[in-house]
C-alpha positions as CSV (number, residue, x, y, z in Angstrom):
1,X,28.7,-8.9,-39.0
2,X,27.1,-7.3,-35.6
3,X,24.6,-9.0,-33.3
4,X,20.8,-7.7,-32.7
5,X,18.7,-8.1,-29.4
6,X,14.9,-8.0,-30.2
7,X,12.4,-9.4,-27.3
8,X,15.1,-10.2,-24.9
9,X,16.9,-12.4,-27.5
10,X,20.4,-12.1,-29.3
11,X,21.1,-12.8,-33.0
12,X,23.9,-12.7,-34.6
13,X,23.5,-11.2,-38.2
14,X,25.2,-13.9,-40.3
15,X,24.6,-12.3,-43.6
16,X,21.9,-9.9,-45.4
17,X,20.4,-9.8,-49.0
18,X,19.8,-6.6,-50.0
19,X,17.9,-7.5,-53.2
20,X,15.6,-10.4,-55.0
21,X,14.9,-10.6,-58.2
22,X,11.1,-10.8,-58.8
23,X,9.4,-12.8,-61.3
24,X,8.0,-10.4,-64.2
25,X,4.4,-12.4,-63.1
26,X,4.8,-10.5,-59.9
27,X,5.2,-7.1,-60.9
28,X,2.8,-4.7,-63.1
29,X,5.0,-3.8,-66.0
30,X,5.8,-7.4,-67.5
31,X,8.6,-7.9,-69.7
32,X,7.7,-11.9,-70.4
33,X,4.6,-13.7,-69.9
34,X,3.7,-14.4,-66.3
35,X,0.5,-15.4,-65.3
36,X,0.0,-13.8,-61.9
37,X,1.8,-16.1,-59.4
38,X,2.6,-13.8,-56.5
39,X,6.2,-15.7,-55.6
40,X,9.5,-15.2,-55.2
41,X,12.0,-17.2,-57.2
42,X,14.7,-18.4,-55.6
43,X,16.7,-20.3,-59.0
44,X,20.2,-22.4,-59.2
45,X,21.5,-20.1,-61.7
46,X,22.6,-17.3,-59.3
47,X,24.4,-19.2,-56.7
48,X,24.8,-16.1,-54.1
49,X,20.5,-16.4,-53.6
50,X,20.5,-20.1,-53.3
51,X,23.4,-20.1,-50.6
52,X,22.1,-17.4,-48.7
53,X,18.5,-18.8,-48.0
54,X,20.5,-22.6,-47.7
55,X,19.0,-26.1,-47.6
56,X,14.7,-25.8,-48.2
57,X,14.5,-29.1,-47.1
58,X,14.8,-27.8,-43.4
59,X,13.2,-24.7,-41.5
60,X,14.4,-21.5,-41.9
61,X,14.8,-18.9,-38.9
62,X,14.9,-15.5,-40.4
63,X,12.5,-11.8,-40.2
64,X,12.1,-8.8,-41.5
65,X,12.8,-5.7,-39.9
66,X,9.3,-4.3,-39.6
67,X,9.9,-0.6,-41.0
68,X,11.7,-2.1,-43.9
69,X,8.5,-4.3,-44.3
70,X,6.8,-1.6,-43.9
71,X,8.0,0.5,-46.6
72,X,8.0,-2.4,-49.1
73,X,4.4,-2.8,-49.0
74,X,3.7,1.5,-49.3
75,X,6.3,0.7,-52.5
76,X,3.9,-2.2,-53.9
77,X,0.3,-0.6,-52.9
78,X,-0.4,-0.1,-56.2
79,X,0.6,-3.3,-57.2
80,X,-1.4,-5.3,-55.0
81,X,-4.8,-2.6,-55.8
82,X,-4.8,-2.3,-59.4
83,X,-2.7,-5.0,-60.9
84,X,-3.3,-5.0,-64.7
């Protein structure tokens, strides 16, 4: 992968996750029963999640890039304003 420099500080990029599934309790149009926990699940059945975010036991150094942030909350406004 590449490196980035952000405050005067290098990082390598070790790996990226491009997608998360969502829990239907988080999301407006529900296909199960949710109850409104606003969470990501992170389970053992998919195996490429749970080995990219590692060991929970111990802290995690990670970020996200803030125009990417950015456009995931304009994405979800609605969401978050008028959930149903």
């Amino acid at each position: 992968m590449s490196d980035l420099r952000l405050h005067n500080q290098s990082f390598r990029i070790l790996d990226t996750l491009e997608f998360i599934p969502l829990t239907d309790s988080f999301v407006k149009n529900k296909i199960g029963t949710g109850h409104g926990e606003a969470k990501l699940y992170v389970g053992n059945e998919n195996e490429r999640t749970y080995h990219f975010f590692g060991d929970f036991k111990k802290p995690l150094k990670c970020f996200f890039i803030k125009k990417d942030f950015l456009k995931y909350l304009k994405l979800a406004q609605n969401e978050f304003e008028s959930p149903e």
